[in-house]
Structures are given as C-alpha cells and as structure tokens.
PyMOL Python script that loads the backbone (N, CA, C, O; Angstrom):
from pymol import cmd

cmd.read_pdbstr("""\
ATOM      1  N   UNK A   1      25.573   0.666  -2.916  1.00  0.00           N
ATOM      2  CA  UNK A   1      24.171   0.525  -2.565  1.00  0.00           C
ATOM      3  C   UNK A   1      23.644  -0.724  -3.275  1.00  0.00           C
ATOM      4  O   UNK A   1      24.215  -1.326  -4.185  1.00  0.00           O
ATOM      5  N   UNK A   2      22.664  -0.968  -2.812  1.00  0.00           N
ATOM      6  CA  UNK A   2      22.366  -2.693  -3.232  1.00  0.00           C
ATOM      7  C   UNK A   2      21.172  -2.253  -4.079  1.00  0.00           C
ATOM      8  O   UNK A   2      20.686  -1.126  -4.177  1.00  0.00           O
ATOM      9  N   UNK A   3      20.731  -3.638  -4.792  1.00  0.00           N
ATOM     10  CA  UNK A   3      19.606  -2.992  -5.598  1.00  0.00           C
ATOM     11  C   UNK A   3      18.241  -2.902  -4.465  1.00  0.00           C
ATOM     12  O   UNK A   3      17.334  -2.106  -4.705  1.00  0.00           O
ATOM     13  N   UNK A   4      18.206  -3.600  -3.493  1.00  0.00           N
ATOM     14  CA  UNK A   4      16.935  -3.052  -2.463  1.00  0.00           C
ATOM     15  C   UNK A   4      16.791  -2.033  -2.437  1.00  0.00           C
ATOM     16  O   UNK A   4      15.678  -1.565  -2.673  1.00  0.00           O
ATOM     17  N   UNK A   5      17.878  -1.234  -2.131  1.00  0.00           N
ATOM     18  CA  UNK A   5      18.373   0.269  -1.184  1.00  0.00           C
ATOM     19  C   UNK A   5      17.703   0.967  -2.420  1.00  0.00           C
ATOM     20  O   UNK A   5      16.830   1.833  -2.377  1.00  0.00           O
ATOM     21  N   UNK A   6      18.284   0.418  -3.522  1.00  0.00           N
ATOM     22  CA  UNK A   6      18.009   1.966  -4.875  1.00  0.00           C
ATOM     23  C   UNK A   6      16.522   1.584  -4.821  1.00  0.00           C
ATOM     24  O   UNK A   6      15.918   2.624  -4.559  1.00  0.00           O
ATOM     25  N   UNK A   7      15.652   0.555  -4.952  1.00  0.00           N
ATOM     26  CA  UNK A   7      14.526   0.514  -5.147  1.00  0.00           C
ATOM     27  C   UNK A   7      13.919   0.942  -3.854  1.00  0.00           C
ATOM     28  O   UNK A   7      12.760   0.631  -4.131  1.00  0.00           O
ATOM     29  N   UNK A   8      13.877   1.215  -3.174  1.00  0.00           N
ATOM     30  CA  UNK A   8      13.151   2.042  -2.356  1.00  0.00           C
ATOM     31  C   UNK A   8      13.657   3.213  -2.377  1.00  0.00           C
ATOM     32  O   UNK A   8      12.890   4.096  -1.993  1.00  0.00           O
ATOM     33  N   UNK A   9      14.925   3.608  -2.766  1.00  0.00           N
ATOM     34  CA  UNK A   9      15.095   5.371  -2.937  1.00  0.00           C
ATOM     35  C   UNK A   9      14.792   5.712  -3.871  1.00  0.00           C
ATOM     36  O   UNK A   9      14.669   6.934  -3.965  1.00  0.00           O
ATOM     37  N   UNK A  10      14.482   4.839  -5.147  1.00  0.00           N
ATOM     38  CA  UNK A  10      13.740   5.107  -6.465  1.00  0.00           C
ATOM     39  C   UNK A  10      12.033   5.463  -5.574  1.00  0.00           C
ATOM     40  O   UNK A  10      11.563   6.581  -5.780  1.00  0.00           O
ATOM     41  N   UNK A  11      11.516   4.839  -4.980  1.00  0.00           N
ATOM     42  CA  UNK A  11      10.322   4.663  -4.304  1.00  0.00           C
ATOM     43  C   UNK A  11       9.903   6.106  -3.662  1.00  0.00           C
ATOM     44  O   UNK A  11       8.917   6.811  -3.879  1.00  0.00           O
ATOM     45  N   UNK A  12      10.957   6.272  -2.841  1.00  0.00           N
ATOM     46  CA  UNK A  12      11.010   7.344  -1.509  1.00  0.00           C
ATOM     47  C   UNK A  12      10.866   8.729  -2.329  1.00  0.00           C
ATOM     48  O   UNK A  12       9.891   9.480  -2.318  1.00  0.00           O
ATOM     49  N   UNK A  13      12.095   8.887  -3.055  1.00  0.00           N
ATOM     50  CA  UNK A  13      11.462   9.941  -4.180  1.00  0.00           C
ATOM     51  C   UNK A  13      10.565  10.446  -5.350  1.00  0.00           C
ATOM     52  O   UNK A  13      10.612  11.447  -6.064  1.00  0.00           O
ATOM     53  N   UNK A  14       9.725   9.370  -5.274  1.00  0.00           N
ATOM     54  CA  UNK A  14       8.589   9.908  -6.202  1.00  0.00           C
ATOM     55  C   UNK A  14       7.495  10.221  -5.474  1.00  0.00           C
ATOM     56  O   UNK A  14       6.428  10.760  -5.770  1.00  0.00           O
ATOM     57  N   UNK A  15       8.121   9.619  -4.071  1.00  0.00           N
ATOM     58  CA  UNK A  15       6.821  10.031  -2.622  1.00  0.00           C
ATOM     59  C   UNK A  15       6.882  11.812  -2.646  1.00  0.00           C
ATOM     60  O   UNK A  15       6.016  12.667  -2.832  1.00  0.00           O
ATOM     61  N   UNK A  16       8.103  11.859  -2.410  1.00  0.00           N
ATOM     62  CA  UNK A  16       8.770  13.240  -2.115  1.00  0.00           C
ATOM     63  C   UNK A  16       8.254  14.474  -3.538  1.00  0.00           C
ATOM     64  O   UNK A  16       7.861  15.627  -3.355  1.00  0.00           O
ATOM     65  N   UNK A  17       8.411  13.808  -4.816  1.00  0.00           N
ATOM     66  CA  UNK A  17       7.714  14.348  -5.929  1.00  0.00           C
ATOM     67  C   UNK A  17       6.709  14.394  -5.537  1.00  0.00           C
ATOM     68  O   UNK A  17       6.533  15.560  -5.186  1.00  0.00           O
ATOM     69  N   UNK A  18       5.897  13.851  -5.360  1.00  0.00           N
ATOM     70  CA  UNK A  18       4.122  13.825  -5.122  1.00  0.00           C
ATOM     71  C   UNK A  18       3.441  14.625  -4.201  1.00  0.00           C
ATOM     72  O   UNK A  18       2.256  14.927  -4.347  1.00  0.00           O
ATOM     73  N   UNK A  19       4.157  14.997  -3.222  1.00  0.00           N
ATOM     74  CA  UNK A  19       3.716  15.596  -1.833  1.00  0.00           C
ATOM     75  C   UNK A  19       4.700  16.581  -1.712  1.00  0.00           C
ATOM     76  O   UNK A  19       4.217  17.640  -1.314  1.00  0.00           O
ATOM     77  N   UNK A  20       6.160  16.626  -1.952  1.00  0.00           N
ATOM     78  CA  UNK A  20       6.561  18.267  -1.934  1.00  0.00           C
ATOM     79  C   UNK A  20       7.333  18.059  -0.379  1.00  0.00           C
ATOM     80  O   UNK A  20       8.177  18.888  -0.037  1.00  0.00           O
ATOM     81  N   UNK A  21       7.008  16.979   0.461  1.00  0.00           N
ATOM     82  CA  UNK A  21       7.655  16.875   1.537  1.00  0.00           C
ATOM     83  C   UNK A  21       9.005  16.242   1.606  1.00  0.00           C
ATOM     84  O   UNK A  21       9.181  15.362   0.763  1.00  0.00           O
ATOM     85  N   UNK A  22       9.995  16.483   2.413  1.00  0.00           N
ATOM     86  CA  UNK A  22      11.298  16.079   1.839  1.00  0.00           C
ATOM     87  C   UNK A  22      11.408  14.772   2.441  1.00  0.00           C
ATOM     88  O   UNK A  22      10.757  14.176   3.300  1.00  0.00           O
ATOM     89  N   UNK A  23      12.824  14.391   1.462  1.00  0.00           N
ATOM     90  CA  UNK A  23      13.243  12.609   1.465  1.00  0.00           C
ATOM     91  C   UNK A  23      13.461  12.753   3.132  1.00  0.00           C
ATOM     92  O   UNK A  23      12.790  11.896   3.706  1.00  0.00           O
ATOM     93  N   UNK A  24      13.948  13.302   3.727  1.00  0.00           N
ATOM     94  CA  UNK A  24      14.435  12.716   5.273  1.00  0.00           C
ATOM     95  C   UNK A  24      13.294  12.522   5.947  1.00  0.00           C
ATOM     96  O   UNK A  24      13.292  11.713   6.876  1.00  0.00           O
ATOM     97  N   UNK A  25      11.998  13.308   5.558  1.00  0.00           N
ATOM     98  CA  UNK A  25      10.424  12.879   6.535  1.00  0.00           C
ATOM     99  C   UNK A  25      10.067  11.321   5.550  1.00  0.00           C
ATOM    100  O   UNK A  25       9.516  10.447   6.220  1.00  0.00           O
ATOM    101  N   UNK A  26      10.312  11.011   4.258  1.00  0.00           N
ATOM    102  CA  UNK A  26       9.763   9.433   4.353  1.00  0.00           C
ATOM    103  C   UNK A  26      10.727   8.832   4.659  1.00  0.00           C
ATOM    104  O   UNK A  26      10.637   7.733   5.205  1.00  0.00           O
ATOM    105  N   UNK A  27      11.746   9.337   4.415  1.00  0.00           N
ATOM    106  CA  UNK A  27      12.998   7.991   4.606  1.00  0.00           C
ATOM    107  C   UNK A  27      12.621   7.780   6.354  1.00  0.00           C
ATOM    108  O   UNK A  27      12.374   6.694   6.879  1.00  0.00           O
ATOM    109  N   UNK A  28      12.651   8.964   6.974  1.00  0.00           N
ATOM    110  CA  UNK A  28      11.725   8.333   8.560  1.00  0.00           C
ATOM    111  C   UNK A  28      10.416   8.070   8.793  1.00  0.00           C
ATOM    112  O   UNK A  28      10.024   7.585   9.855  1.00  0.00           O
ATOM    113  N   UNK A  29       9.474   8.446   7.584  1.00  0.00           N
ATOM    114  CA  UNK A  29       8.692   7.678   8.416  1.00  0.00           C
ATOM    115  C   UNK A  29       8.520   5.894   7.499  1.00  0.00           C
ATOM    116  O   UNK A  29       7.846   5.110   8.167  1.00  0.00           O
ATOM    117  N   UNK A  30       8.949   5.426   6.410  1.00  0.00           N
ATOM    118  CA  UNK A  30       8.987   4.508   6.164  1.00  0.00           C
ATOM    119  C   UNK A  30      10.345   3.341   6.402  1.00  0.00           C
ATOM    120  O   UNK A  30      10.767   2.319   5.861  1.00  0.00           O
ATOM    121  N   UNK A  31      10.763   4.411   7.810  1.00  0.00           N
ATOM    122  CA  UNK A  31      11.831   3.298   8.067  1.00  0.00           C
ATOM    123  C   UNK A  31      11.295   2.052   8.477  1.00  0.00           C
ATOM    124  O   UNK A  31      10.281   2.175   9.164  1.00  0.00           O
ATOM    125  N   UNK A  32      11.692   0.806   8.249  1.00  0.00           N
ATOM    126  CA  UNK A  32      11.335   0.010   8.724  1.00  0.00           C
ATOM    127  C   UNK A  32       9.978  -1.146   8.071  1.00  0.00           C
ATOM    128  O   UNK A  32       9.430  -2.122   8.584  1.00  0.00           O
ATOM    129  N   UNK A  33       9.804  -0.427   6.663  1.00  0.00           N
ATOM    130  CA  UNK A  33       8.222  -0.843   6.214  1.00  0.00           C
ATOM    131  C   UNK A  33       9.088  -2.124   5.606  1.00  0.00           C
ATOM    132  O   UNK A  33      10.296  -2.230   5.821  1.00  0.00           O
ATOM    133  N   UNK A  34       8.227  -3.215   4.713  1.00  0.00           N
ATOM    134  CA  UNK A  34       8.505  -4.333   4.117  1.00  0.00           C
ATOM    135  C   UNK A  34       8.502  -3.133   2.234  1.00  0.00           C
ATOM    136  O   UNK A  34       7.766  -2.157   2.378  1.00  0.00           O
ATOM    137  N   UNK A  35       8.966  -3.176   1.241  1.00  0.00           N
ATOM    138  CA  UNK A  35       8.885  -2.933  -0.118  1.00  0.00           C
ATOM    139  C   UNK A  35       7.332  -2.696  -0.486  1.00  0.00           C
ATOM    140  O   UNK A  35       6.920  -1.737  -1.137  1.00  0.00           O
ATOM    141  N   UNK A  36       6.387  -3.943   0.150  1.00  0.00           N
ATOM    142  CA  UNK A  36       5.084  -3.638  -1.037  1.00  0.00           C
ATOM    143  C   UNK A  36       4.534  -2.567  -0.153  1.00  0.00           C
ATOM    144  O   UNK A  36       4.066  -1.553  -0.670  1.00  0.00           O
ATOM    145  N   UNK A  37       4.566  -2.772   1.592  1.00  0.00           N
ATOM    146  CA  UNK A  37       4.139  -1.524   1.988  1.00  0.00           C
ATOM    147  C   UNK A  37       4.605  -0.358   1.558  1.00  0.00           C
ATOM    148  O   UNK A  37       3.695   0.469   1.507  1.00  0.00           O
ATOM    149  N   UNK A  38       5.593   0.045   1.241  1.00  0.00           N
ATOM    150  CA  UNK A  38       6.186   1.224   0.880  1.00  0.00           C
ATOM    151  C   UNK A  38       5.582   1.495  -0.271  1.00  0.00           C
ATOM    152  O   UNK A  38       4.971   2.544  -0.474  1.00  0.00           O
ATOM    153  N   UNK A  39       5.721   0.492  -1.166  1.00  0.00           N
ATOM    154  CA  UNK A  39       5.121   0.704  -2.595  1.00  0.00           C
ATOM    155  C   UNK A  39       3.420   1.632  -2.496  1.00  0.00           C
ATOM    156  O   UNK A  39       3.344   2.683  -3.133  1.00  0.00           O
ATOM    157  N   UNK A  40       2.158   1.148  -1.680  1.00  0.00           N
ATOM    158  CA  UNK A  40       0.951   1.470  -1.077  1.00  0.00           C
ATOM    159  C   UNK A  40       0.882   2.995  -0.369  1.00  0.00           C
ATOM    160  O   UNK A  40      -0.097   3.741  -0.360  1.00  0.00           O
ATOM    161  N   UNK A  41       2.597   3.312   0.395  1.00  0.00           N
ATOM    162  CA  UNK A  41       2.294   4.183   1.138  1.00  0.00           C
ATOM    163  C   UNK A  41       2.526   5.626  -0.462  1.00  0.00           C
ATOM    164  O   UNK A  41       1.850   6.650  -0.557  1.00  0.00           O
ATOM    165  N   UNK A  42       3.301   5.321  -1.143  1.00  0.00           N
ATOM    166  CA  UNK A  42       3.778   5.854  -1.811  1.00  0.00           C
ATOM    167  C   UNK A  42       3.148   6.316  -3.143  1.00  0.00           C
ATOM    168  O   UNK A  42       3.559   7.217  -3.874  1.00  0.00           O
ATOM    169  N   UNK A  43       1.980   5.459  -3.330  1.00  0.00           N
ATOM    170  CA  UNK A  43       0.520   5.507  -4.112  1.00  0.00           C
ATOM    171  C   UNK A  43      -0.046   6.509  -3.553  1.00  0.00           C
ATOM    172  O   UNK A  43      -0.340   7.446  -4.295  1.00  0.00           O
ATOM    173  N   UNK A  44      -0.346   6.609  -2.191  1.00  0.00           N
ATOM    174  CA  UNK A  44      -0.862   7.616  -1.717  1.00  0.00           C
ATOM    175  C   UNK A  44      -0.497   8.992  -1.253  1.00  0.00           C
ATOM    176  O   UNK A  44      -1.226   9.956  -1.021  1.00  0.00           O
ATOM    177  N   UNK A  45       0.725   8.866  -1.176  1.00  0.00           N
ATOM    178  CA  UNK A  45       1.843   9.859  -0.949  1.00  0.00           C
ATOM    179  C   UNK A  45       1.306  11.610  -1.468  1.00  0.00           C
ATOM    180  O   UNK A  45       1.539  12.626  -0.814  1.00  0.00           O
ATOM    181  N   UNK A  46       0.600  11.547  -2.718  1.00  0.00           N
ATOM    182  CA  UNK A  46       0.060  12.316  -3.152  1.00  0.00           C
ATOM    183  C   UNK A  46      -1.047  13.196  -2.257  1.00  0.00           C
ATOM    184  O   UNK A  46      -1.371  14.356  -2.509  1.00  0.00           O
ATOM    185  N   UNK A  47      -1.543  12.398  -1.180  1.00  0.00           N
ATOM    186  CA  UNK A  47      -2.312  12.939  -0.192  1.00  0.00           C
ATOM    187  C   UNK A  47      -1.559  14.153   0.819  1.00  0.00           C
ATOM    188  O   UNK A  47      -1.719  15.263   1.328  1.00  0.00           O
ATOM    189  N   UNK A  48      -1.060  13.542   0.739  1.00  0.00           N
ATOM    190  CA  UNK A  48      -0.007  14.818   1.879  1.00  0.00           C
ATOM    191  C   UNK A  48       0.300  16.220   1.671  1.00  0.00           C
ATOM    192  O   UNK A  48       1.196  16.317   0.833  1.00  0.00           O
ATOM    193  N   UNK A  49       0.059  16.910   1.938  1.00  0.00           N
ATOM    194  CA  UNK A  49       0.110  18.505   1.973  1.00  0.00           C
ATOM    195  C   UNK A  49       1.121  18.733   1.204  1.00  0.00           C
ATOM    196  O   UNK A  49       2.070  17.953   1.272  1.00  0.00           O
ATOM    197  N   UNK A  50       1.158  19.612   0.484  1.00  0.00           N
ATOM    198  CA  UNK A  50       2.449  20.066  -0.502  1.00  0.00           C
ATOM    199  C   UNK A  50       3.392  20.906  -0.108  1.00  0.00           C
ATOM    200  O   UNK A  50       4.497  21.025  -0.638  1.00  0.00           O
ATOM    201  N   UNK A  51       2.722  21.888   1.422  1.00  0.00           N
ATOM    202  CA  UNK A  51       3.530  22.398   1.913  1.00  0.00           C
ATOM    203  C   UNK A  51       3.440  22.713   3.068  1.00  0.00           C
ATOM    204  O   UNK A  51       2.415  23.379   3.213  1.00  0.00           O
ATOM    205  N   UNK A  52       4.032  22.573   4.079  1.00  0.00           N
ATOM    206  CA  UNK A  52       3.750  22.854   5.580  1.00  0.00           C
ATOM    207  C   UNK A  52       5.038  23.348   6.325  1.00  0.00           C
ATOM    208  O   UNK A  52       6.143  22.806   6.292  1.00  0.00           O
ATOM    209  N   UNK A  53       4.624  24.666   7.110  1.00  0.00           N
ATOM    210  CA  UNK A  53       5.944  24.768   7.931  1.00  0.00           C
ATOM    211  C   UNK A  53       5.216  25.027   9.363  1.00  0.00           C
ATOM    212  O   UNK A  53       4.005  25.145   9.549  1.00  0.00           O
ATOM    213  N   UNK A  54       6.199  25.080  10.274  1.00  0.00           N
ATOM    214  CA  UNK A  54       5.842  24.816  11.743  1.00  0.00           C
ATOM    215  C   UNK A  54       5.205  25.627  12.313  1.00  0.00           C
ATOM    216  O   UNK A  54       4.585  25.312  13.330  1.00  0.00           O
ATOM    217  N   UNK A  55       5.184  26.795  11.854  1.00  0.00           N
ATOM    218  CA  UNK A  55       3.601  27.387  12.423  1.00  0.00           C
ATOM    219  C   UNK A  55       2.313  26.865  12.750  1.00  0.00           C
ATOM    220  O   UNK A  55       1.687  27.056  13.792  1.00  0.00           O
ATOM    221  N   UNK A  56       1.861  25.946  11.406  1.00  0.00           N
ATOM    222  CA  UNK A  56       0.609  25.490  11.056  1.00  0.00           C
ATOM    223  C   UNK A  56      -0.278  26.360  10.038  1.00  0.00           C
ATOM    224  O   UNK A  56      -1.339  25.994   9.532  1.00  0.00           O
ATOM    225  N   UNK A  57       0.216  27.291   9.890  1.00  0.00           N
ATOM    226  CA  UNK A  57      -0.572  28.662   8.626  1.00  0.00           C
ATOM    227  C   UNK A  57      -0.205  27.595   7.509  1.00  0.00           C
ATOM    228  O   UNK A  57       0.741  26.807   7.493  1.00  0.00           O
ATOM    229  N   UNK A  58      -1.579  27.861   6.248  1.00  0.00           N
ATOM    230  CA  UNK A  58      -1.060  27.174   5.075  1.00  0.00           C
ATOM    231  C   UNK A  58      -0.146  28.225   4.155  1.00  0.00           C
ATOM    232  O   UNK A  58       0.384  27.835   3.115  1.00  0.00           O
TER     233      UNK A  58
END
""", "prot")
cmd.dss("prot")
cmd.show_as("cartoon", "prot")
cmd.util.cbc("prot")
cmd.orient("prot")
C-alpha cells in the first residue's frame, strides 16, 4: 500500500469512529474525492447517525 492509500485509510477510519457507520459505506461514498476533500468530509463525519438499519426505526 502506498503512503496515499494509508492516508486516506488512516482518514476513512476515524470517519467510521465518529459515526459508527462502516469502512465499506465511506470507502464508497468517498470513492473518488481529491485528500483535502476527504479530509472536510471526515470533520464532519461525526454528523451521521451512529446507527441505522434498513427498516428506518432508530
């Protein structure tokens, strides 16, 4: 793994700490971002529900 790769999976998982939602929902939905975006989305990451399943009941 290159050092890009670890710095955004260093990134991706503190998203995943923060919000409780797992690495495969950011690793898709920040496929494709540039680093500082990721960095911004990942500040906020904390916004995101801590827990959700497909019903929609909290």
């Amino acid at each position: 793994m290159n050092t890009d790769d670890e710095r955004f999976l260093r990134l991706l998982k503190v998203a995943r700490k923060r919000s409780g939602m797992p690495l495969d929902f950011w690793a898709d939905l920040t496929e494709g971002l540039d680093y500082s975006s990721l960095e911004i989305l990942v500040g906020k990451s904390s916004i995101f529900p801590k827990y959700m399943n497909s019903s929609g009941k909290p």
